[in-house]
BALOBA-1460 file (C-alpha; in Angstrom, 3 decimals):
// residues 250
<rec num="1" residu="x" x="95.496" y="97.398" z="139.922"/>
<rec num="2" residu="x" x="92.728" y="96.193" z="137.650"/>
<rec num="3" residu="x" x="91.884" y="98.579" z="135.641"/>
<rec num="4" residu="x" x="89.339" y="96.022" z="133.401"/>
<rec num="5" residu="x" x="87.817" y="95.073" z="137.359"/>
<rec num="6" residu="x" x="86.800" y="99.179" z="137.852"/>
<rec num="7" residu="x" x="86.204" y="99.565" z="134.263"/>
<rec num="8" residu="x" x="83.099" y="96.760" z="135.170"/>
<rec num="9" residu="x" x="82.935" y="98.083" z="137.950"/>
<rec num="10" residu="x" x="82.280" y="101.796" z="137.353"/>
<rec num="11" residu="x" x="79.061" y="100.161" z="135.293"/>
<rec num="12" residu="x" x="77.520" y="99.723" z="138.324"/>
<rec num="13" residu="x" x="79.414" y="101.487" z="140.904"/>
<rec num="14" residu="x" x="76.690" y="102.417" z="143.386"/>
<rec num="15" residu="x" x="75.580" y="98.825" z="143.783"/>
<rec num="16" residu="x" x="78.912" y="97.060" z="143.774"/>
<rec num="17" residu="x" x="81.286" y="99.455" z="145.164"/>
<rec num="18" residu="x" x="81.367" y="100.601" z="148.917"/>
<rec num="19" residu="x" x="80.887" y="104.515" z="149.433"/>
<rec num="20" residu="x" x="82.849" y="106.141" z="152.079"/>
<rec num="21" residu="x" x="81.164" y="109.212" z="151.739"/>
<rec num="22" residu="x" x="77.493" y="107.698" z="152.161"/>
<rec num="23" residu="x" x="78.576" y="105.589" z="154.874"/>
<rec num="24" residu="x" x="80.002" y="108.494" z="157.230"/>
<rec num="25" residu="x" x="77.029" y="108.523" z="159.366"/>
<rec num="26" residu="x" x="79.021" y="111.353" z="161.690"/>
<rec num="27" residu="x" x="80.278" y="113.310" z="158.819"/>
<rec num="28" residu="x" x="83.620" y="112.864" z="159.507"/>
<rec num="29" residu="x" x="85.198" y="113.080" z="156.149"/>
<rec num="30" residu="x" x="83.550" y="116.898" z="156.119"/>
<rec num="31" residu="x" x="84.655" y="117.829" z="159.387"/>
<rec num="32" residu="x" x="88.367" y="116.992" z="158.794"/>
<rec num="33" residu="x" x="88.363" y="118.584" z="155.002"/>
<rec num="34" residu="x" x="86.384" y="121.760" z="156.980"/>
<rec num="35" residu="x" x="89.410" y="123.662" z="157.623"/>
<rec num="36" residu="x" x="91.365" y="122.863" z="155.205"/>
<rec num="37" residu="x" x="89.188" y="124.593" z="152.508"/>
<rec num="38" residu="x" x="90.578" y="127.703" z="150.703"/>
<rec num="39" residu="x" x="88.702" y="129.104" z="147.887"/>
<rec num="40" residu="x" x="92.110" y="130.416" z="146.357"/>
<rec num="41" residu="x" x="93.783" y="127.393" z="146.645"/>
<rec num="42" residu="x" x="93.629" y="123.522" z="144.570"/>
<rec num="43" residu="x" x="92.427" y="120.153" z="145.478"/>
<rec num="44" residu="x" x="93.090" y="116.679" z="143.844"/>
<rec num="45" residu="x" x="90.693" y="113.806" z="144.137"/>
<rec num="46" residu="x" x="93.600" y="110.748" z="143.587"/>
<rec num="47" residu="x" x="91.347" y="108.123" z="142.362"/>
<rec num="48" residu="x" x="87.894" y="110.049" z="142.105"/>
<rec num="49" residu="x" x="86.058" y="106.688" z="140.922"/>
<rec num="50" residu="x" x="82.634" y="108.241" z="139.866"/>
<rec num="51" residu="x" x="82.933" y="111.439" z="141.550"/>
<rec num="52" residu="x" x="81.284" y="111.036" z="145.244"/>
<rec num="53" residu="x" x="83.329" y="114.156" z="147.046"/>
<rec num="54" residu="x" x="83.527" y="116.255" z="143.913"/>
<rec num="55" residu="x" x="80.415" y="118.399" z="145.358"/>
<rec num="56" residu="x" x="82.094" y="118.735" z="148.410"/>
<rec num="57" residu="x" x="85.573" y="119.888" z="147.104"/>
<rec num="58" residu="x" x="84.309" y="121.957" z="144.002"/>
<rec num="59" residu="x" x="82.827" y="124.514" z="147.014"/>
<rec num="60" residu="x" x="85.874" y="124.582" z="149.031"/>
<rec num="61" residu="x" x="88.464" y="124.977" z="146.430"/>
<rec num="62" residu="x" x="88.945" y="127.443" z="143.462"/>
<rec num="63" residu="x" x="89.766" y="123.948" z="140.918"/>
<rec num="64" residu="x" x="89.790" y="120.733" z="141.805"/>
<rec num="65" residu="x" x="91.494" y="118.044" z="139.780"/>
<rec num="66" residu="x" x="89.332" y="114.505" z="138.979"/>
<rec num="67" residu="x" x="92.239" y="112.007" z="138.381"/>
<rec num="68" residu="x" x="91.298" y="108.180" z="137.987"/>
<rec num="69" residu="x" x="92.539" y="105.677" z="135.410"/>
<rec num="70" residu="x" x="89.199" y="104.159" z="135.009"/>
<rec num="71" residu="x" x="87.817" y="105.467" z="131.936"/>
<rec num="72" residu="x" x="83.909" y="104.126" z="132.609"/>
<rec num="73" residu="x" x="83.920" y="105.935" z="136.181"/>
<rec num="74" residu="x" x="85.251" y="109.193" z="134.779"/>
<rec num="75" residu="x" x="82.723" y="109.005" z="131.997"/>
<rec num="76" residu="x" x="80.361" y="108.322" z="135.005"/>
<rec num="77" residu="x" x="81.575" y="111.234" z="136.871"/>
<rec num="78" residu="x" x="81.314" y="113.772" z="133.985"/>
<rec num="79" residu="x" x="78.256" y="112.829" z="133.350"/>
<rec num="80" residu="x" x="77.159" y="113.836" z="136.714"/>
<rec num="81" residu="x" x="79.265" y="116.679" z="137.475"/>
<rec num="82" residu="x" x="79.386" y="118.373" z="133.903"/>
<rec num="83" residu="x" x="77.634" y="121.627" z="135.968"/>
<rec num="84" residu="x" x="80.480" y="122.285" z="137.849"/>
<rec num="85" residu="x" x="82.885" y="124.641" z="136.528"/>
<rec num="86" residu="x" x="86.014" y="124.337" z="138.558"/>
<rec num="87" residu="x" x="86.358" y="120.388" z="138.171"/>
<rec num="88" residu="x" x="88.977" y="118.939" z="135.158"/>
<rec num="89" residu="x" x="89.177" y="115.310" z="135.165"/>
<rec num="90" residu="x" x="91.892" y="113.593" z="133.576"/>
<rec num="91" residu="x" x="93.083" y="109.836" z="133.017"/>
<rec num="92" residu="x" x="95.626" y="108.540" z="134.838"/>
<rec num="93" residu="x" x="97.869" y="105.773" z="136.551"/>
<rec num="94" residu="x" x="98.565" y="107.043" z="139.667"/>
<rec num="95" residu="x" x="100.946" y="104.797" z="140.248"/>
<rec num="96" residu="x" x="102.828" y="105.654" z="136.564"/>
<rec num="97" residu="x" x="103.400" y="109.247" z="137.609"/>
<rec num="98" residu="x" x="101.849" y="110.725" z="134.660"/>
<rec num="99" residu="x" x="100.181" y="113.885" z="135.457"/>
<rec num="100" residu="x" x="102.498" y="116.001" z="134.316"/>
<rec num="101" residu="x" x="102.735" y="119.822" z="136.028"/>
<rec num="102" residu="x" x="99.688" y="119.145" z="138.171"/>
<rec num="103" residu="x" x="100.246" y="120.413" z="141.676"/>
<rec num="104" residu="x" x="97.502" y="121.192" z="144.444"/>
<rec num="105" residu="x" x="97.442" y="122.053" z="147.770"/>
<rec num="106" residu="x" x="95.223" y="119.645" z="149.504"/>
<rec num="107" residu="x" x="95.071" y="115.782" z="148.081"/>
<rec num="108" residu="x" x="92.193" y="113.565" z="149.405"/>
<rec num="109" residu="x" x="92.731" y="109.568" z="148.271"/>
<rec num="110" residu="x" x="89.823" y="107.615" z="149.753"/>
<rec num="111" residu="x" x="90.396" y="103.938" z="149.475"/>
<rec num="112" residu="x" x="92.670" y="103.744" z="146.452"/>
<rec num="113" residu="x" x="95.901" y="102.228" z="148.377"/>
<rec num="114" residu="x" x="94.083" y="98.833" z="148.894"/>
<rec num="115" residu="x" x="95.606" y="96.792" z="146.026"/>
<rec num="116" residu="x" x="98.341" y="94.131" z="147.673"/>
<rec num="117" residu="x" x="101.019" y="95.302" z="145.801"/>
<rec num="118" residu="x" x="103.308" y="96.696" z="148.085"/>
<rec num="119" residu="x" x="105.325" y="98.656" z="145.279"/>
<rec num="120" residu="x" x="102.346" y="100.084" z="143.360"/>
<rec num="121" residu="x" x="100.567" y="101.438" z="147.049"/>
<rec num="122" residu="x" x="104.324" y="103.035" z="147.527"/>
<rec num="123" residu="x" x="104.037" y="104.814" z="143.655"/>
<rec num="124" residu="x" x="100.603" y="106.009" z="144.482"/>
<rec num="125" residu="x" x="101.784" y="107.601" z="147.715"/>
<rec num="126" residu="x" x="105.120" y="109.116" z="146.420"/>
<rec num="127" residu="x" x="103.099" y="110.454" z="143.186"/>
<rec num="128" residu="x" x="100.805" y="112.326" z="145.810"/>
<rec num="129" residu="x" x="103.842" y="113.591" z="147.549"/>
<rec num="130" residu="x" x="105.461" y="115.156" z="144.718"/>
<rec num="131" residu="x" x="102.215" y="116.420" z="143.369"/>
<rec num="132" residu="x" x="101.271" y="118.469" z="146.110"/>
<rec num="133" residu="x" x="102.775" y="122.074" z="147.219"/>
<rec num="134" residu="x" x="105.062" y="122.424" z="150.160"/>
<rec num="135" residu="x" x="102.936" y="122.068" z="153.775"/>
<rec num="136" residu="x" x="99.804" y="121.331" z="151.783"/>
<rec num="137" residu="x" x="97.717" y="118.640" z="153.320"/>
<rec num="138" residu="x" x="96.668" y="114.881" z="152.449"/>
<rec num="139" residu="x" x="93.657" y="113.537" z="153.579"/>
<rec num="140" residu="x" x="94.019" y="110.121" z="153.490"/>
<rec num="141" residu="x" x="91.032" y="107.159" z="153.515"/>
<rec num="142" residu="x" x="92.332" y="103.703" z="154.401"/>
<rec num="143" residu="x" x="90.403" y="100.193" z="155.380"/>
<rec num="144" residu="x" x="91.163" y="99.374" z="158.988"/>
<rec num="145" residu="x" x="92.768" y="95.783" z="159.458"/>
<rec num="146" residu="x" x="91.517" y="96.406" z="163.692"/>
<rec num="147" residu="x" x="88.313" y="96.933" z="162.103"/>
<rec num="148" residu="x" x="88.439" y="93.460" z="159.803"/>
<rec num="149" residu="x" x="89.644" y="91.766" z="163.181"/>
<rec num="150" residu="x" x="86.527" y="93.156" z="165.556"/>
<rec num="151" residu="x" x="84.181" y="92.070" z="162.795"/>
<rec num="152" residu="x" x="85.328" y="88.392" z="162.881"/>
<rec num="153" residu="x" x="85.166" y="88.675" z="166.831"/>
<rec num="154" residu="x" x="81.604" y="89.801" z="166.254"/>
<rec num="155" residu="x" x="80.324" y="87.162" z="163.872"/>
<rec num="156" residu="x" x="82.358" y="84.415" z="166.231"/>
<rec num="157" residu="x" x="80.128" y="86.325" z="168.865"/>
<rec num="158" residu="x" x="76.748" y="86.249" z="167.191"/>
<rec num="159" residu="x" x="77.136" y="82.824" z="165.998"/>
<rec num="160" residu="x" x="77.892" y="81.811" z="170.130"/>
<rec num="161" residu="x" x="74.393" y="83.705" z="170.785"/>
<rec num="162" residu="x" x="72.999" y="81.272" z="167.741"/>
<rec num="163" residu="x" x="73.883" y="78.233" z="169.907"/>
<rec num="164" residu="x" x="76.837" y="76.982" z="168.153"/>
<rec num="165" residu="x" x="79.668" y="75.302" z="170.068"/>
<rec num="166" residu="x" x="83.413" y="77.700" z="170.030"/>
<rec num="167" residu="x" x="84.526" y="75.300" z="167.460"/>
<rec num="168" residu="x" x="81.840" y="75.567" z="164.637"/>
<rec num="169" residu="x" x="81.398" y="79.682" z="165.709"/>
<rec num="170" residu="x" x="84.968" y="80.136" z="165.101"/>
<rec num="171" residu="x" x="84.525" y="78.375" z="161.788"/>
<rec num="172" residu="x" x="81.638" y="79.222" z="160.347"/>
<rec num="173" residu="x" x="81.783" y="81.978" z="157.779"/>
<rec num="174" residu="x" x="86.084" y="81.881" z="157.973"/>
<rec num="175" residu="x" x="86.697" y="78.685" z="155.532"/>
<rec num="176" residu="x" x="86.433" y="80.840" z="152.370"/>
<rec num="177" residu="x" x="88.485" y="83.332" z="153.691"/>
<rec num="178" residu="x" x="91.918" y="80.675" z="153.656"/>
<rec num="179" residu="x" x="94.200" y="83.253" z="155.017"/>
<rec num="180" residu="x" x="97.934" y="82.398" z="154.760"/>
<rec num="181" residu="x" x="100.473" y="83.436" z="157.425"/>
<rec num="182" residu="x" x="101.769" y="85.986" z="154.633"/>
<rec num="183" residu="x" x="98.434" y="88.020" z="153.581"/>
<rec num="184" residu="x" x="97.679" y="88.176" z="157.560"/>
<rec num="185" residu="x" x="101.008" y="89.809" z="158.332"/>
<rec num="186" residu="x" x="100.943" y="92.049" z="155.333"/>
<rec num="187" residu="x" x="96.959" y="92.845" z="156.167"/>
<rec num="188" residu="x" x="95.725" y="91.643" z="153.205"/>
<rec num="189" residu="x" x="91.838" y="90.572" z="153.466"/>
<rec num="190" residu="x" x="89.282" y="88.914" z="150.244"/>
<rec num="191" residu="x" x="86.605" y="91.127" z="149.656"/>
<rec num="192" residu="x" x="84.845" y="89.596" z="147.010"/>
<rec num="193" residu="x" x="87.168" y="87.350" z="145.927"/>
<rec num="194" residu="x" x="89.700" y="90.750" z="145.689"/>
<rec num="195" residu="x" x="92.345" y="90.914" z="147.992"/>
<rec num="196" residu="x" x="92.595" y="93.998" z="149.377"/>
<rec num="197" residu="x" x="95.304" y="95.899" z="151.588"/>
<rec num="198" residu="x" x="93.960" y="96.731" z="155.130"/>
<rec num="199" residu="x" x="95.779" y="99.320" z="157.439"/>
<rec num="200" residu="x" x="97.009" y="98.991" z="161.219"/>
<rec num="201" residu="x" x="96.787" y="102.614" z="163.076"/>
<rec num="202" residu="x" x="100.824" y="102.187" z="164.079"/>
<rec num="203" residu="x" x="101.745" y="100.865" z="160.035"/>
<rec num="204" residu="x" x="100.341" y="104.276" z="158.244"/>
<rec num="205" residu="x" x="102.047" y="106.503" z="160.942"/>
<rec num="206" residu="x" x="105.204" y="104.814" z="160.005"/>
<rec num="207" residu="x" x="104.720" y="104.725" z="156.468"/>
<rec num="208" residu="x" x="103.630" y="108.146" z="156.278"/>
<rec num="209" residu="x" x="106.724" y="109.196" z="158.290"/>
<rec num="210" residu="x" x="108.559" y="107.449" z="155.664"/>
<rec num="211" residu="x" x="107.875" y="108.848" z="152.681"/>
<rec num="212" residu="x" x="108.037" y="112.289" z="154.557"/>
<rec num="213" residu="x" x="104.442" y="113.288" z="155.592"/>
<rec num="214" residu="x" x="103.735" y="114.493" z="159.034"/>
<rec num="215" residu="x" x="100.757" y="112.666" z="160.484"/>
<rec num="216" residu="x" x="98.692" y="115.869" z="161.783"/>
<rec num="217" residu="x" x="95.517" y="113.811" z="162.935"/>
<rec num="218" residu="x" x="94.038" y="110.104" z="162.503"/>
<rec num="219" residu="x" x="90.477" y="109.233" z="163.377"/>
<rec num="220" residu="x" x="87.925" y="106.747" z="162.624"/>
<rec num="221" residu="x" x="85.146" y="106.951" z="160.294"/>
<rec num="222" residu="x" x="82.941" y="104.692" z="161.889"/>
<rec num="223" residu="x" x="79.826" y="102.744" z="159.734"/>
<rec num="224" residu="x" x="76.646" y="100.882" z="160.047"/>
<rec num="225" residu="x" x="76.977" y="97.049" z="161.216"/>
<rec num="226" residu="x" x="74.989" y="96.622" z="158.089"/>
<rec num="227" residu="x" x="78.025" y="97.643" z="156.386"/>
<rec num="228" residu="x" x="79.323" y="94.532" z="157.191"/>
<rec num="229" residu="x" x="76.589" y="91.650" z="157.898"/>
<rec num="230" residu="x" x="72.972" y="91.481" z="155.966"/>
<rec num="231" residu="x" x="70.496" y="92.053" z="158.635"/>
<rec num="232" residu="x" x="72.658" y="92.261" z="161.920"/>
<rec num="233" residu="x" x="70.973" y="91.487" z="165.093"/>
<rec num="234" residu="x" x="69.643" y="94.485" z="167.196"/>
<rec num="235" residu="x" x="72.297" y="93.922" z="169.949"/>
<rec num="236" residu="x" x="75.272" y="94.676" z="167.766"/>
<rec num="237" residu="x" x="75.964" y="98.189" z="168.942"/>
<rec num="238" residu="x" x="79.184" y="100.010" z="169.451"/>
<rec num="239" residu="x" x="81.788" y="99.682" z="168.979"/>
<rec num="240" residu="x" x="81.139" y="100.039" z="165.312"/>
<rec num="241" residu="x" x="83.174" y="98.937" z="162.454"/>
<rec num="242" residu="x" x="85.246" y="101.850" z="160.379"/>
<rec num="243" residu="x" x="87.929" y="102.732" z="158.390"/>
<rec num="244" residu="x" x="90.866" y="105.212" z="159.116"/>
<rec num="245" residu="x" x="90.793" y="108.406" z="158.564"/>
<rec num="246" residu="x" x="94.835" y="110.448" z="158.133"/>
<rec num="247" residu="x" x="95.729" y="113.849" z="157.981"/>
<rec num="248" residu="x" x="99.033" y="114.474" z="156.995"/>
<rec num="249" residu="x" x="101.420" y="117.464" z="155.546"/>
<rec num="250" residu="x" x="103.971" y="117.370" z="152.955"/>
């Protein structure tokens, strides 16, 4: 991970960087953390960025720990947060295993296991394991590489509707993308110029199960078309594009 790209980044997070939170049109993230909430208990925010859930969890939990190793997005999330007792932020690597004695008993990591690296997405994971309390819960945000593949069936779609023949709808809008054999099999998608790790359903139950969570409950959080095209035409309904959504206990 980058941590000069969020550093920039963290600058001007709310133009540049995509919020899961303000994109759950059904408030899905909220009803999954719902009953998990314990005012006597602690939450961890792996990877907090500028602090978009902190509101949420700082109500449900007694302390909540603000962990990200970008120092402009924690400065960003202090900032904003400052008026909330309950919240400590610290610095961190999550994939370095630094955070000492911390332990909590529900961990919520929205879109931080996207980098390609197999080894530091494993890290981040493990760190979360051994971080959190016997049978306390992860929830766990992931892009959806299902979701990646409907939106290139939709744009091949829209451009059909356009008038172009298969061949130039198929590849219009794909040339920049130059996927290899190997970043297709390992789900790995430019955003941006940034490669970034997308997620099959079947792949996080069996990673999970791996590295010794039990998958409780997976869902989609589904988004906006405009999420994904500027100015989408009106007939680009459901199904919508989203990202997954994983419950899981240590």
């Amino acid at each position: 991970m980058d941590v000069n790209y969020w550093n920039n980044a963290g600058k001007n997070y709310e133009s540049e960087i995509f919020s899961v939170y303000g994109n759950d049109k059904d408030r899905v993230i909220e009803e999954a953390i719902a009953p998990l909430l314990n005012h006597r208990h602690i939450a961890a925010d792996f990877g907090c960025g500028i602090g978009h859930f902190l509101p949420l969890l700082s109500k449900g939990f007694k302390n909540v720990h603000a962990i990200d190793f970008s120092a402009e997005c924690l400065k960003k999330a202090r900032a904003d947060y400052a008026h909330l007792p309950n919240i400590t932020f610290q610095k961190s690597d999550l994939a370095n295993g630094n955070l000492s004695s911390l332990k909590a008993h529900f961990a919520l990591c929205a879109n931080v296991i996207i980098t390609p690296s197999i080894p530091i997405r494993t890290k981040i994971l493990q760190n979360i394991h051994r971080h959190l309390y016997k049978n306390g819960h992860l929830l766990l945000v992931v892009p959806s590489l299902e979701s990646a593949m409907l939106t290139g069936s939709r744009l091949i779609e829209w451009n059909l509707k356009a008038g172009q023949s298969p061949q130039q709808a198929v590849r219009d809008g794909f040339d920049h993308q130059k996927i290899t054999e190997s970043k297709f099999y390992q789900g790995i998608i430019d955003i941006d110029g940034v490669g970034t790790k997308h997620f099959l359903r079947e792949e996080l139950l069996t990673l999970l199960a791996g590295l010794k969570f039990t998958v409780t409950n997976i869902t989609k959080i589904q988004y906006n078309w405009h999420t994904e095209f500027i100015d989408p035409p009106k007939w680009m309904k459901a199904p919508y594009p989203w990202d997954w959504l994983v419950i899981a206990q240590k």
